[in-house]
Backbone as CSV, one residue per row, in Angstrom:
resi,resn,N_x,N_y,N_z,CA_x,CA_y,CA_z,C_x,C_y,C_z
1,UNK,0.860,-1.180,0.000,0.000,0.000,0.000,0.901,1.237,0.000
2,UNK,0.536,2.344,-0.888,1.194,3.064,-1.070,0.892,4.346,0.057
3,UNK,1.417,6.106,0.361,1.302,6.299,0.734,-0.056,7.363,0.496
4,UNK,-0.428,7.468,-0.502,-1.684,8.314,-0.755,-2.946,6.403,-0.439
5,UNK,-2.897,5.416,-0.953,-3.667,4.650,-0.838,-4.102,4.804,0.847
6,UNK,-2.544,4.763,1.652,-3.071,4.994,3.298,-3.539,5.935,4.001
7,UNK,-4.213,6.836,3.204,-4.683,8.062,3.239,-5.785,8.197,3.084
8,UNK,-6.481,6.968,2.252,-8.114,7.070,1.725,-9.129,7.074,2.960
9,UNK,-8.810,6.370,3.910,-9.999,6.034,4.910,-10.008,7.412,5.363
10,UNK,-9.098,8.720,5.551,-8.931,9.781,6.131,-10.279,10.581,5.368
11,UNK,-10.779,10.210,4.563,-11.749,11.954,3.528,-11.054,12.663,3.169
12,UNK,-11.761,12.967,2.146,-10.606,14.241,1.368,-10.232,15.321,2.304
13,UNK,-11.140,15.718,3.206,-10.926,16.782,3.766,-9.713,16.977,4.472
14,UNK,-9.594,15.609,5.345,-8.548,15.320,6.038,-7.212,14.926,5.756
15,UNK,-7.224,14.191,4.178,-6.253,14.375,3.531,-5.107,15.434,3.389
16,UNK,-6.731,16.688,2.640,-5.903,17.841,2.605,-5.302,18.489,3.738
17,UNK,-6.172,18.161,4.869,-5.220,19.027,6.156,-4.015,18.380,6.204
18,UNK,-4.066,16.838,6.320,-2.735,16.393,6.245,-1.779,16.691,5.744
19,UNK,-2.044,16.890,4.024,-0.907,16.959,3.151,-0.608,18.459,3.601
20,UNK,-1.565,19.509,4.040,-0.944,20.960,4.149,-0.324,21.176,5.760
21,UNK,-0.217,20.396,6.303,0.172,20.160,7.537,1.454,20.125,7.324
22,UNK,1.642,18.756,6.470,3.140,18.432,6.460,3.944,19.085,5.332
23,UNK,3.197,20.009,4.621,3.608,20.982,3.659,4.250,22.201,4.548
24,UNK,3.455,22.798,5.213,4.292,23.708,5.909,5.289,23.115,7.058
25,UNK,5.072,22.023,7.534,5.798,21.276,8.577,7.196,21.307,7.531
26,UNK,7.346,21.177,6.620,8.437,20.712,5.815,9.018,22.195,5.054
27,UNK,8.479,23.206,5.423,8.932,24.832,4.115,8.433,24.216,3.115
28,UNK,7.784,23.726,2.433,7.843,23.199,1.072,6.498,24.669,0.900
29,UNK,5.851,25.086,1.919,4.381,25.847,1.265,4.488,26.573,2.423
30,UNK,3.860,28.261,2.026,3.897,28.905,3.493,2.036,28.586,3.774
31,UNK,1.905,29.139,4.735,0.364,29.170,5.271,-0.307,30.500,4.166
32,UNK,-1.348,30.189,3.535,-2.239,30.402,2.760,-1.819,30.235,1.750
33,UNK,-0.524,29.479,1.061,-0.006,29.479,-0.175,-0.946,28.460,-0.981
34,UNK,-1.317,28.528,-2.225,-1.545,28.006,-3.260,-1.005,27.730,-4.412
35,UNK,-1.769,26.788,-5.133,-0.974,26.734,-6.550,-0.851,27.627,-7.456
36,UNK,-2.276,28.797,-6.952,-1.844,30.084,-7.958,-1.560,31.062,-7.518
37,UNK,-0.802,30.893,-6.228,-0.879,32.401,-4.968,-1.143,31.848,-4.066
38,UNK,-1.397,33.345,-3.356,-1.839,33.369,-1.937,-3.269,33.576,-1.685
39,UNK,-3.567,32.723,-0.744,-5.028,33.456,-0.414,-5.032,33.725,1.276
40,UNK,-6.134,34.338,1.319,-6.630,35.006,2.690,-8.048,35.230,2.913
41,UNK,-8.459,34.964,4.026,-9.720,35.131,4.492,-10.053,35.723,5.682
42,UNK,-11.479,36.919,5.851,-11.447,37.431,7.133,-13.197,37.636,6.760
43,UNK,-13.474,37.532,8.431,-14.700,37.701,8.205,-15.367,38.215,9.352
44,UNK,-16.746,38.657,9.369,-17.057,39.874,9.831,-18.377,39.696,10.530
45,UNK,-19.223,39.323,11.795,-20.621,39.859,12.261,-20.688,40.926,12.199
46,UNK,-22.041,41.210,11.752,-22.774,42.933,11.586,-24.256,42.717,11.813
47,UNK,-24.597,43.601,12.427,-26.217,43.709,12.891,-26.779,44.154,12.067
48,UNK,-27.189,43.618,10.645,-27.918,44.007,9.692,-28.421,42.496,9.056
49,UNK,-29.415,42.830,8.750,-30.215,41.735,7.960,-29.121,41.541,6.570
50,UNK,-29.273,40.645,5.983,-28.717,39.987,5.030,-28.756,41.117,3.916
51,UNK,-29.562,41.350,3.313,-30.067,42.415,2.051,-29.367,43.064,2.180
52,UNK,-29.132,44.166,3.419,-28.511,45.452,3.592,-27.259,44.630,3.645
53,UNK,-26.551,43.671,4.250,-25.239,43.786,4.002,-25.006,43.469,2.032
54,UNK,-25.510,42.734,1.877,-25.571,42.255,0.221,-25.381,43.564,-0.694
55,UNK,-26.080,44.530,-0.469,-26.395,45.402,-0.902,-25.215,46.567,-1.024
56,UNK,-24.443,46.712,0.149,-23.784,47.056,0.787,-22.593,47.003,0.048
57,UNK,-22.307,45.921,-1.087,-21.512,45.636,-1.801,-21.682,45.797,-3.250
58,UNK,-23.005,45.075,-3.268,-23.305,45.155,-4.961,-23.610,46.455,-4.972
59,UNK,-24.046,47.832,-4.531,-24.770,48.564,-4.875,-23.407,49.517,-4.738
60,UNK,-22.928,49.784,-5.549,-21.706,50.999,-5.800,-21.733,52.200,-5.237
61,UNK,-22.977,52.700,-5.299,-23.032,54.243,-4.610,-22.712,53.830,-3.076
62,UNK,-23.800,53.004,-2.021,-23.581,52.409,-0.995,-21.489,51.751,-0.897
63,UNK,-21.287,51.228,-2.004,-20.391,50.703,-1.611,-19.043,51.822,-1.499
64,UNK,-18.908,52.474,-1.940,-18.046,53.677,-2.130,-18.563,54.777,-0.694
65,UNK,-19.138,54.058,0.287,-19.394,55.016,1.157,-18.157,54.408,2.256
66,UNK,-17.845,52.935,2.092,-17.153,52.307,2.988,-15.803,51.647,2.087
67,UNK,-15.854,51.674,0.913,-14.712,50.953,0.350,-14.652,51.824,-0.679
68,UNK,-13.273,52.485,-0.902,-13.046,53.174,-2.109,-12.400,52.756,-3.002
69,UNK,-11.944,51.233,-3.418,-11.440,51.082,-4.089,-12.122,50.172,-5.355
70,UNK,-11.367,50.311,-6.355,-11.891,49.977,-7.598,-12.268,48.464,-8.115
71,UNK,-13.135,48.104,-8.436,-13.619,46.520,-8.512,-14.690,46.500,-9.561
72,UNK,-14.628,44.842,-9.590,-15.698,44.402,-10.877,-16.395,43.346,-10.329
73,UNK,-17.620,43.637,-10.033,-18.258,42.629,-10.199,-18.473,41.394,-10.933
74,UNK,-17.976,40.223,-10.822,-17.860,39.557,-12.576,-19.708,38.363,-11.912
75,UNK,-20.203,38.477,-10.992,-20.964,37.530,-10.517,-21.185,37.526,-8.907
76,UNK,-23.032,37.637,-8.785,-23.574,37.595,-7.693,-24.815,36.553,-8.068
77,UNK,-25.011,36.432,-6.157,-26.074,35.720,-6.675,-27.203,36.309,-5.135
78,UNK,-28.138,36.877,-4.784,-28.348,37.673,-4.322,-29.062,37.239,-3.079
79,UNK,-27.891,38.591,-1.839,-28.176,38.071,-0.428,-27.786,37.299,-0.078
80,UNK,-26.361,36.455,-0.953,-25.671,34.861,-0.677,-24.371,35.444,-1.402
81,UNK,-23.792,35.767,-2.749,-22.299,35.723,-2.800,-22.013,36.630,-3.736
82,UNK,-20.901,37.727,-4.145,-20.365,38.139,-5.139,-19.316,37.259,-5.443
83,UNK,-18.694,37.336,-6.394,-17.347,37.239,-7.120,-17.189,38.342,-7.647
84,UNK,-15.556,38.819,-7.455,-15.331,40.532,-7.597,-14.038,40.495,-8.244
85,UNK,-14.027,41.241,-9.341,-12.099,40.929,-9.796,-11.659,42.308,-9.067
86,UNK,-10.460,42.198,-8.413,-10.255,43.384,-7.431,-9.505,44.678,-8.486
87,UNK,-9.058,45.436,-7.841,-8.761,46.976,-9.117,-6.930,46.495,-9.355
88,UNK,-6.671,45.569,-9.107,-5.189,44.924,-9.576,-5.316,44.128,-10.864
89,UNK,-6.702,43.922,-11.127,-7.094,43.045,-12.123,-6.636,41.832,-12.372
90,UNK,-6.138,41.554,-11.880,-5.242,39.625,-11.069,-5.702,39.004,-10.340
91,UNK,-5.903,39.360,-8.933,-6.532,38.957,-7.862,-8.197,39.298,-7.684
92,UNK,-8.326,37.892,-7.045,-9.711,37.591,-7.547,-10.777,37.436,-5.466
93,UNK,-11.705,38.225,-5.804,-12.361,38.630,-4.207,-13.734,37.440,-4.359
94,UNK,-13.649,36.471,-3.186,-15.544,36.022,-2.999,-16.185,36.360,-1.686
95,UNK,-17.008,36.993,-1.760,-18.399,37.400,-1.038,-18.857,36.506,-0.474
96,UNK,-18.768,36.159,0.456,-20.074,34.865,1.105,-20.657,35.674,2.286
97,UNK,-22.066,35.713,2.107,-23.065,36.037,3.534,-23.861,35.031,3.956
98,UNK,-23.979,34.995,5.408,-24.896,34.455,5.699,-26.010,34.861,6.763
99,UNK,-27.166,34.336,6.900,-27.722,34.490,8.128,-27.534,34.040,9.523
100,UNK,-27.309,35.064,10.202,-26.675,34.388,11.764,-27.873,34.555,12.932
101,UNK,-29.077,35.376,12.248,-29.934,35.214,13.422,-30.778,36.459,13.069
102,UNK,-31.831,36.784,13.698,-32.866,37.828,13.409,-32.085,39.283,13.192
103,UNK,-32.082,39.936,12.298,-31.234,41.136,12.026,-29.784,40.933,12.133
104,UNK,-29.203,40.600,11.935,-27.589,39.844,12.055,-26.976,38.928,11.088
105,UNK,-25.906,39.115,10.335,-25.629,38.361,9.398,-24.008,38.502,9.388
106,UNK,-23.371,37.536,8.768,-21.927,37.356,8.659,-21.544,37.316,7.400
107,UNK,-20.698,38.130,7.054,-19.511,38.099,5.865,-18.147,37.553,5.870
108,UNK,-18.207,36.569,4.823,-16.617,36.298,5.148,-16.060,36.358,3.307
109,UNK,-14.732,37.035,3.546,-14.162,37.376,2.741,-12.736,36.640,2.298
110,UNK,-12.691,36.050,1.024,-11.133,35.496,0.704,-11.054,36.423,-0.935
111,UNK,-9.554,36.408,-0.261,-9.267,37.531,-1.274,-7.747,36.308,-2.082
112,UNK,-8.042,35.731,-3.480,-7.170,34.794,-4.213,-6.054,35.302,-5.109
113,UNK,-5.598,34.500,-4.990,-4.729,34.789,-6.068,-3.377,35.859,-5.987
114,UNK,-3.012,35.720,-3.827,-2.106,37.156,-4.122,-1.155,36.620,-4.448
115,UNK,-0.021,37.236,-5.055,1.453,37.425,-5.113,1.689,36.610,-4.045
116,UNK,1.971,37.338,-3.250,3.270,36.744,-2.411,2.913,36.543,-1.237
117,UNK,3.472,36.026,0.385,2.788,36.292,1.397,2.748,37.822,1.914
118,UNK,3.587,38.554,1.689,3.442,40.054,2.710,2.578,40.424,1.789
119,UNK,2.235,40.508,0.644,0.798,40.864,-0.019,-0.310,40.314,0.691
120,UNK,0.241,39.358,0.864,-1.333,38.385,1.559,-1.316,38.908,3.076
121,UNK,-0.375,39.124,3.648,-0.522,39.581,5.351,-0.796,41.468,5.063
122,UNK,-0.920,42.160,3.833,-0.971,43.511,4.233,-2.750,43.583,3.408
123,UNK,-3.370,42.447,2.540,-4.746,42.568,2.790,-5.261,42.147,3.529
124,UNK,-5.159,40.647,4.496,-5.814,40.397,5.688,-5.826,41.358,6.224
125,UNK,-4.517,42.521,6.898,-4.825,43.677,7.704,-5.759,44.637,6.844
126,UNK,-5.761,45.078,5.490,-6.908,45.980,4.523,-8.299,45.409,4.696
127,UNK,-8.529,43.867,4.740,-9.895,43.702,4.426,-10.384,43.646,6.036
128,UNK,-9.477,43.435,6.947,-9.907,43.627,8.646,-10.630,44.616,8.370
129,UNK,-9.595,45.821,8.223,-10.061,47.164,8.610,-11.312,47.369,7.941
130,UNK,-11.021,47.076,6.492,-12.688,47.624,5.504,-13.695,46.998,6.425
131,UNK,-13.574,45.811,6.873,-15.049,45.042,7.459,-15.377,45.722,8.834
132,UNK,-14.183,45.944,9.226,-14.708,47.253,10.654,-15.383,48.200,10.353
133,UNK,-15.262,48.886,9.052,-15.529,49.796,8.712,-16.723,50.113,7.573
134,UNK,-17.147,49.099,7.358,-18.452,48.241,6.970,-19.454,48.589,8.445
135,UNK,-19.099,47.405,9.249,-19.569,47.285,10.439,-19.899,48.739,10.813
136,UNK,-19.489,49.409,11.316,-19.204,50.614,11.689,-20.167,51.900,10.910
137,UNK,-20.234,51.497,9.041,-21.261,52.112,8.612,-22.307,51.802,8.878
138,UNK,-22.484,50.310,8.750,-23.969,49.994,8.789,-24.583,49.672,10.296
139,UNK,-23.757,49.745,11.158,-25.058,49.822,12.447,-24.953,51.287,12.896
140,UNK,-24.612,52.371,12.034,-24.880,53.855,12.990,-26.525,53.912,13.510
């Protein structure tokens, strides 16, 4: 038996933690590295119903009240996810909301495809702040 065969009873899922376990255990991969980059994820409770955060994004005038930077929508699907090509035109943003409870909903954000890791550790700190600052617009 080989060593991926002794791996099957694990699930894919667990596979993959494995293999990225012993990927960074070994330098071979840093933490969020991929095959096409870096990725990163941060995510956000806000006391707003789902719509208004959804909205919040797709709707440009609204969105330029809390995020000034330049983006494309390439795909939503509404009150549940964007896909956004970011204003680097490389790196690629997904939207996921959900419902967390009566007026309250969660955003979580991965931002694909960065360069390098200090790219990837200086948007985790950018998309922190934007989602504070999200937060921050929408429950005044």
């Amino acid at each position: 038996m080989n060593n991926i065969e002794s791996l099957k009873p694990l699930g894919q899922w667990n596979q993959n933690l494995f293999t990225t376990t012993y990927e960074w255990s070994r330098d071979i991969k840093e933490r969020g590295q991929k095959e096409d980059g870096f990725e990163i994820g941060v995510s956000k409770t806000i006391s707003v119903p789902v719509q208004i955060l959804f909205e919040a994004f797709a709707d440009e005038g609204t969105r330029k009240k809390w995020l000034k930077n330049k983006l494309e929508i390439r795909k939503s699907t509404q009150n549940k996810s964007l896909v956004i090509t970011w204003e680097d035109e490389v790196t690629s943003v997904r939207i996921e909301l959900y419902i967390t409870g009566e007026n309250k909903s969660q955003v979580v954000v991965q931002h694909m495809k960065i360069s390098d890791s200090k790219m990837a550790e200086k948007m985790k700190k950018f998309w922190k702040d934007a989602l504070n600052g999200l937060k921050t617009y929408l429950e005044k």
